[in-house]
N, C-alpha and C positions, 0 to 999 in steps of 0.2 A: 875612378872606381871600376870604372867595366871599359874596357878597351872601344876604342869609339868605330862605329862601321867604317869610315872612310877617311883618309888623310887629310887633317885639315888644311893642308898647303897643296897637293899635286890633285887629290877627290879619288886615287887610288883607293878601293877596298880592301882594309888590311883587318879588319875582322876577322873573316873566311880561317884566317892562315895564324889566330891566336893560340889555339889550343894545341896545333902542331909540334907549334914556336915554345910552351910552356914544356911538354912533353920532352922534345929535343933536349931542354937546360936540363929537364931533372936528370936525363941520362948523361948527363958530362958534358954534351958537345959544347966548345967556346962558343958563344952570343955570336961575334962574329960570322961564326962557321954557319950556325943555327939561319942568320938570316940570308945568309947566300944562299944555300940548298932551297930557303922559300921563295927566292926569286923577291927578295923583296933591299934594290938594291940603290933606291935613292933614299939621298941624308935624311927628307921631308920623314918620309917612312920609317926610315930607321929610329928615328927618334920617336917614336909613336910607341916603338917597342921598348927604349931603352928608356925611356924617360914615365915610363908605364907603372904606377904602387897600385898594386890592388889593395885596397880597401874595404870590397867587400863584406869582408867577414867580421872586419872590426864596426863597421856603420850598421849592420843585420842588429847586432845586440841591443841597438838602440832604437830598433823600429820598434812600431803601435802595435802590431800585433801581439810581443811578445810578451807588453805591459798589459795584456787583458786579462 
């Protein structure tokens, strides 16, 4: 749902460097490309980012607050 602070294999923070990484995709650049320029260049990490569904917005509609 929300990109986790730190890698759970290496403890690399790769939070810091989500919103960049989001930014980068919408403007075209390949994923690949996207994660080189972040410096973010081990498998551990990369898969943090590729294997990443946000969810947020579909799980929001189902929280308490919205049913009051």
């Amino acid at each position: 749902m929300i990109i986790p602070v730190r890698c759970f294999t290496c403890g690399k923070p790769v939070a810091s460097t989500w919103h960049p990484y989001t930014n980068m995709i919408a403007h075209g650049v390949p994923r690949q490309d996207a994660l080189d320029r972040l410096d973010i260049t081990r498998y551990c990490c990369r898969r943090m980012y590729i294997g990443h569904i946000d969810l947020l917005e579909d799980v929001a509609t189902y929280s308490a607050a919205r049913h009051r």
